[in-house]
Backbone bond lengths (Angstrom), bond angles and torsions (degrees), N, CA, C in turn:
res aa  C-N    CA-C-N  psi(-1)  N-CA   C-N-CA  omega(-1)  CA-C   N-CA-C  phi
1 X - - - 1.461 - - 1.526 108.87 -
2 X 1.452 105.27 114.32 1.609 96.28 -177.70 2.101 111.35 -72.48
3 X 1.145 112.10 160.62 1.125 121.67 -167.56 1.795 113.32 -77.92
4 X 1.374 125.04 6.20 0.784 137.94 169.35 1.785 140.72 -104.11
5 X 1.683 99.63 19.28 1.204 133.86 -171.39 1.386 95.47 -84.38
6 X 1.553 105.29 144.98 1.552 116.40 167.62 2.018 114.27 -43.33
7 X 1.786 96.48 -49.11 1.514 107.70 165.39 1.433 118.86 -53.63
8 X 0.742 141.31 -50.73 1.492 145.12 169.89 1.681 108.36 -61.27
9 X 1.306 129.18 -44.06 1.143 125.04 -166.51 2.100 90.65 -72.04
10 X 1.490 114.49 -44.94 1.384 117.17 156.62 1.379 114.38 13.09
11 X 2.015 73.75 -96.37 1.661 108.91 -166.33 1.587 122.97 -47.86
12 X 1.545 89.27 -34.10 1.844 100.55 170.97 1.292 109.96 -62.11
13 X 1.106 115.90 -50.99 1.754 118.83 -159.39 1.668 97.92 -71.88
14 X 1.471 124.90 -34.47 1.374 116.58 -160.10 1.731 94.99 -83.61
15 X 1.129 120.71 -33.25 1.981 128.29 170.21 1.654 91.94 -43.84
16 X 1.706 120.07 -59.78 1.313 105.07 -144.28 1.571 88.12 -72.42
17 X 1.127 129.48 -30.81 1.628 127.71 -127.57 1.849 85.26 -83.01
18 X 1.733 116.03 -31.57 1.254 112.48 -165.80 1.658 100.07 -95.47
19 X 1.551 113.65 -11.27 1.485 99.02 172.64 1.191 102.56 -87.24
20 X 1.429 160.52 -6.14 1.383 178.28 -177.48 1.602 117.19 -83.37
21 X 1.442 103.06 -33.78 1.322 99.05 -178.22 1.560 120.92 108.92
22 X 1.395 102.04 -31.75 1.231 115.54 -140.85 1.825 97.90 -95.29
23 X 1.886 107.43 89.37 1.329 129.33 178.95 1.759 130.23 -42.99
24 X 1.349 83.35 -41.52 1.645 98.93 179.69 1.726 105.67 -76.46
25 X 0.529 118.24 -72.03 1.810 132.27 158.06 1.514 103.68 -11.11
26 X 1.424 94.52 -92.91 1.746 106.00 171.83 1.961 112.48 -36.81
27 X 0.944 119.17 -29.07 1.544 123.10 -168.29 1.502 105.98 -82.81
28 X 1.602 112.09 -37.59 1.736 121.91 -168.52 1.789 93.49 -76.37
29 X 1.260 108.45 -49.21 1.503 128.40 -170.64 1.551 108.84 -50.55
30 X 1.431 112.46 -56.35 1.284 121.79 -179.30 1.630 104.62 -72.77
31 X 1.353 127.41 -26.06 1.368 107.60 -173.93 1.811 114.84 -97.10
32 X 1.441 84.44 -14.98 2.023 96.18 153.99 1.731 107.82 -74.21
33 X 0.447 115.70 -59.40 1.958 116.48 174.63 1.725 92.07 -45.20
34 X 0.869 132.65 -45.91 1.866 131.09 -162.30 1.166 99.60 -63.30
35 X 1.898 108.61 -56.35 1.637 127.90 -161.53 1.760 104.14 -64.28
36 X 1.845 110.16 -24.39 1.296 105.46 -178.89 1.841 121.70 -96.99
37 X 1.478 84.64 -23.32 1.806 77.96 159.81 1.453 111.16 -77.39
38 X 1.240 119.84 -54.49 1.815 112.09 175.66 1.157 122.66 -14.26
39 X 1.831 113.01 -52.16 1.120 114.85 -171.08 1.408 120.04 -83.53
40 X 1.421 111.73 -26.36 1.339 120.95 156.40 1.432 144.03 -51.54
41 X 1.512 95.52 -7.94 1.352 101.46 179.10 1.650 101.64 -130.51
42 X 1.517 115.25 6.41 1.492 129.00 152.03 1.729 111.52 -62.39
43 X 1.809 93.34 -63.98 1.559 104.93 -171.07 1.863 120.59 -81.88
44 X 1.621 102.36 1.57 1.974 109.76 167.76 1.731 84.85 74.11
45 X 1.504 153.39 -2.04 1.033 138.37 174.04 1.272 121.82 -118.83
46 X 1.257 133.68 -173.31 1.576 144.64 168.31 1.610 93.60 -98.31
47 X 1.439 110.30 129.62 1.481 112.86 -173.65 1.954 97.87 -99.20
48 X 1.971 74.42 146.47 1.845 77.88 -158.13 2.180 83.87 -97.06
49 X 1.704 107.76 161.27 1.052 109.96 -162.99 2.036 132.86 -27.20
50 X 1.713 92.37 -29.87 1.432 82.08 177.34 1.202 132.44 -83.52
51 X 1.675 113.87 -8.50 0.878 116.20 -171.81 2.073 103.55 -90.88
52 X 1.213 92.19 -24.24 1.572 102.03 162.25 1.594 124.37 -43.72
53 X 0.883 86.83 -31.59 1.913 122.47 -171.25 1.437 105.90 -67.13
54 X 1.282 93.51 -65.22 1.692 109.69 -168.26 1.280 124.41 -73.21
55 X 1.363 108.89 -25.99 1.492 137.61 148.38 1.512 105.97 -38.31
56 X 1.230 111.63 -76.94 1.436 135.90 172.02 2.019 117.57 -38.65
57 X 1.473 98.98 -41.44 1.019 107.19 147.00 1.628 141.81 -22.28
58 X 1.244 83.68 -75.81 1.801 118.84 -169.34 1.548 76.20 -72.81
59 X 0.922 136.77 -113.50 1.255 153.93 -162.78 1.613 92.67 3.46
60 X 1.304 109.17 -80.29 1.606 122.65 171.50 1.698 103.03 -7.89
61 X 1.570 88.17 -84.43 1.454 93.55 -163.83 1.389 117.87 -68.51
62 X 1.512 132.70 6.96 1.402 123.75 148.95 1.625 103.64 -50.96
63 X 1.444 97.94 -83.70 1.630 114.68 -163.84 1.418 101.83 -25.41
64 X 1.551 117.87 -62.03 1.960 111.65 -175.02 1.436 105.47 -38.59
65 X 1.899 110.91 -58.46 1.386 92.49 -169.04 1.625 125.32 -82.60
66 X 1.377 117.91 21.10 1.406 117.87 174.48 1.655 84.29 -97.24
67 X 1.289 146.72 -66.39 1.460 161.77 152.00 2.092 84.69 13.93
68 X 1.656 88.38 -78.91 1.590 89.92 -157.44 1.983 121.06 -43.97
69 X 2.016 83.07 -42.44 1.775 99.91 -178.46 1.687 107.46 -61.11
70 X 1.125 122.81 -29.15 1.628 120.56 -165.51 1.177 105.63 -85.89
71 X 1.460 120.74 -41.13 1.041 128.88 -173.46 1.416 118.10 -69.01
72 X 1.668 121.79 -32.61 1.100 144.46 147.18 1.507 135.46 -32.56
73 X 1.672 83.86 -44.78 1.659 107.79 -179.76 1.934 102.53 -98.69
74 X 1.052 109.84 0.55 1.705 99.10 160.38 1.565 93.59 98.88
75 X 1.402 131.51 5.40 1.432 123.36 178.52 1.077 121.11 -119.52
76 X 1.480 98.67 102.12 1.375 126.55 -167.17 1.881 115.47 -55.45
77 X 1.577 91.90 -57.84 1.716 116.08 176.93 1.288 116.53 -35.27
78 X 1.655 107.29 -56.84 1.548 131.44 -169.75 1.611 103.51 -62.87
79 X 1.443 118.29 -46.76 1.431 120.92 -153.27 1.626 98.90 -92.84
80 X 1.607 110.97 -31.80 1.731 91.57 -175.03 1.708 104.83 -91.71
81 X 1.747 120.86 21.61 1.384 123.57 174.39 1.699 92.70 -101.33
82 X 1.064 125.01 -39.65 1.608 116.45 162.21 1.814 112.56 -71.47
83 X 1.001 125.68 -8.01 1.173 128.98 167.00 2.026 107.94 -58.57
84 X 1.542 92.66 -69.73 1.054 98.23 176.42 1.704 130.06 -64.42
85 X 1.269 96.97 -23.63 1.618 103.13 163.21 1.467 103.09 -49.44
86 X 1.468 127.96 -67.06 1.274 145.58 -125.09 2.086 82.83 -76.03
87 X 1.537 93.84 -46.76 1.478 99.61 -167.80 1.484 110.08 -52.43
88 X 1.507 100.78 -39.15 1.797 106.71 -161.89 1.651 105.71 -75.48
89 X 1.267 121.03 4.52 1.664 140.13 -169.12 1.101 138.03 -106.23
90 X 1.777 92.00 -25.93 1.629 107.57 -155.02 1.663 103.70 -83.93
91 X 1.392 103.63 -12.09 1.649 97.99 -162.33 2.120 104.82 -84.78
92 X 0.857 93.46 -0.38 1.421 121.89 -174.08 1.895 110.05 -96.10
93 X 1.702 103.08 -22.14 1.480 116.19 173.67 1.650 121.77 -69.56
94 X 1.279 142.17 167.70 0.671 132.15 173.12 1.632 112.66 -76.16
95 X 1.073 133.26 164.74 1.602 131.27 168.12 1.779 105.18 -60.41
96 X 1.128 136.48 154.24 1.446 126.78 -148.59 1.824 79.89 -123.54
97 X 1.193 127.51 162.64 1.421 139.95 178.20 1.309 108.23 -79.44
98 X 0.942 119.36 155.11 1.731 124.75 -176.65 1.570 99.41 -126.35
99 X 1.443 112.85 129.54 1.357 141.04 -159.62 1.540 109.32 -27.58
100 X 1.324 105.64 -44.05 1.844 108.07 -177.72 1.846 104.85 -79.08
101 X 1.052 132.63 -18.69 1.452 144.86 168.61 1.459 107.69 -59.57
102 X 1.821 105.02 -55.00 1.775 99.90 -177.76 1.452 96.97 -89.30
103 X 1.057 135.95 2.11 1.986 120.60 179.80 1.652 85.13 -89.35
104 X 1.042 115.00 -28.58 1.825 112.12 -177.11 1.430 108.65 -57.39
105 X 1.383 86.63 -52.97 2.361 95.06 -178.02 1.101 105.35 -47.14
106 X 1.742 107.49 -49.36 1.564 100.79 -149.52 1.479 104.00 -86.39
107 X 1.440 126.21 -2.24 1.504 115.32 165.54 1.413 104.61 -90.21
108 X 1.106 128.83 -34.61 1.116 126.27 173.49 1.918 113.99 -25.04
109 X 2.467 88.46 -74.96 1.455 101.09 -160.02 1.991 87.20 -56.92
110 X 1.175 138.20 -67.57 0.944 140.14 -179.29 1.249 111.11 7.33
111 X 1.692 121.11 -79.62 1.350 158.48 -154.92 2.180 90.02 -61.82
112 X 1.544 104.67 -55.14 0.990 99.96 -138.83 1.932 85.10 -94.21
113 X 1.534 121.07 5.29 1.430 109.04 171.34 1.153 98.26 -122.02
114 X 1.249 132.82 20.39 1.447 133.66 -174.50 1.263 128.47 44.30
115 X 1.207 126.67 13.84 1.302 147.19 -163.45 1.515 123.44 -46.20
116 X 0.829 129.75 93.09 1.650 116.83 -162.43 1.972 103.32 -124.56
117 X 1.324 103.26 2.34 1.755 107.46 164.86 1.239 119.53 -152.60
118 X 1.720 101.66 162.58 1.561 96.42 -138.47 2.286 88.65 -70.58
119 X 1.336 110.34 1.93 1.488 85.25 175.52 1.248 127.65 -75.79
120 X 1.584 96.12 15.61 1.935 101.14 178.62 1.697 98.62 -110.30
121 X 0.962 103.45 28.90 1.942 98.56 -170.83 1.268 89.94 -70.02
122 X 1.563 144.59 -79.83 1.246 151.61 171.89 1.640 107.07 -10.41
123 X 1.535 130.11 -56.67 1.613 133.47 -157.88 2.128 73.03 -77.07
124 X 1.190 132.60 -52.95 1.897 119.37 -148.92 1.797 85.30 -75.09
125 X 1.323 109.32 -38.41 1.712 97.43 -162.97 1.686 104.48 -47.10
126 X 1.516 93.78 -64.07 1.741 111.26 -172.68 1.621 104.40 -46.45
127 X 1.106 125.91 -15.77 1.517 122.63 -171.89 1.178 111.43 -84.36
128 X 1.554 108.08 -61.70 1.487 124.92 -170.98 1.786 100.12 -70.72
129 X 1.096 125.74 -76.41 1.647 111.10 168.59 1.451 133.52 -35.78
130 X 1.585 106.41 -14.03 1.626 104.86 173.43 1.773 104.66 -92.61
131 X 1.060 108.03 -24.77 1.663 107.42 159.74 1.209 151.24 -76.37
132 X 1.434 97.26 -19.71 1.416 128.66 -173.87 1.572 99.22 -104.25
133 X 1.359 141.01 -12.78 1.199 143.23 151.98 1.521 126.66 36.00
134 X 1.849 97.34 57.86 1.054 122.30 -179.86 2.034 112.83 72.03
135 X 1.324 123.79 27.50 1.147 136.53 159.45 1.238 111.77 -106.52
136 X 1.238 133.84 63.64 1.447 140.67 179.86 1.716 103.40 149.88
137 X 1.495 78.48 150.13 1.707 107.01 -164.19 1.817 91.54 -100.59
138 X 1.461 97.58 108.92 1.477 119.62 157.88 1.013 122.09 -28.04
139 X 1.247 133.68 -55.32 1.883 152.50 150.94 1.878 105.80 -20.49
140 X 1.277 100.45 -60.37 1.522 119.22 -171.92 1.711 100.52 -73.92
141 X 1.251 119.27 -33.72 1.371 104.82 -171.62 1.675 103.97 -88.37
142 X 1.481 107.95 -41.11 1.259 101.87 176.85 1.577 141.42 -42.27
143 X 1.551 87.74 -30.96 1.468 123.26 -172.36 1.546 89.10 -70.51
144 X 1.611 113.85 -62.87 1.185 99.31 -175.68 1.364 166.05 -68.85
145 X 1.514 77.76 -7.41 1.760 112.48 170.33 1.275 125.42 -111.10
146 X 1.571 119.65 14.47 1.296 144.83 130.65 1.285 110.40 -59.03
147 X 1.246 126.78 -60.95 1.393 124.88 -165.65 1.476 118.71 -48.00
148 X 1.962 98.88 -52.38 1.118 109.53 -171.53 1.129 114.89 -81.51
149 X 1.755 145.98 -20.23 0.707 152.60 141.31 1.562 135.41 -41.44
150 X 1.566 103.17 -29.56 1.729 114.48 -173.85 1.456 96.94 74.48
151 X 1.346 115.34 120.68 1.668 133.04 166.74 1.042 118.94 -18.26
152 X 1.545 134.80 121.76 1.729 127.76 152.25 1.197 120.76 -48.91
153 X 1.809 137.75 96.70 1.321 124.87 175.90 1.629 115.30 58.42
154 X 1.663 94.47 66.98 1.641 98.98 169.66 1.985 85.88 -158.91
């Protein structure tokens, strides 16, 4: 394994974070290292950086939606300690799509399932999220292929 792997860059950061002190850090770090062996012993391989990523991903989008529920539920403490999880993680995320990137997907999947009612929302979702490979927020795409589609039963 060369030393220049997302995993390796890991292992560095979780050394400094526990020679540093710095608990919260060390805690997000170590449970991204967990989420990437898990999957490693899901997929029988050593996952090469993107899949590190996507990992990183998922991870991400727990923390927002524990973030959104706490924050929801009036607990401030709880949600800005997943805040900082989310922070100590993100650099490990993939780069996220920028608005003209996902209107691209979604004409794309559009174009390429022909989709013209919302009973194809499911065939554009699965398209545009299998391309976009955890660089875009589900929320945002959904939204957007609702639009263009016109709502399922609303």
């Amino acid at each position: 394994m060369s030393d220049h792997t997302l995993k390796a860059q890991l292992a560095t950061e979780i050394t400094d974070a526990l020679r540093g002190g710095d608990k919260l850090r060390l805690s997000a770090l170590r449970l991204l290292s967990a989420a990437v062996v898990n999957r490693e012993k899901e997929v029988g391989h050593e996952l090469a950086d993107d899949e590190v990523r996507e990992v990183a991903a998922k991870e991400i989008k727990k923390r927002s939606e524990s973030i959104e529920a706490f924050d929801g539920a009036g607990r401030r403490e709880l949600a800005d300690k997943e805040r900082a999880e989310r922070d100590a993680i993100a650099g490990y995320a993939p780069e996220m799509l920028g608005e003209a990137e996902v209107d691209a997907l979604v004409d794309e999947a559009l174009a390429a399932t022909s989709a013209t009612s919302p009973k194809q929302f499911g065939q554009v979702m699965g398209l545009v999220m299998g391309k976009a490979k955890g660089r875009v927020d589900g929320k945002v795409v959904q939204a957007k292929v609702k639009e263009r589609l016109g709502s399922a039963g609303s």
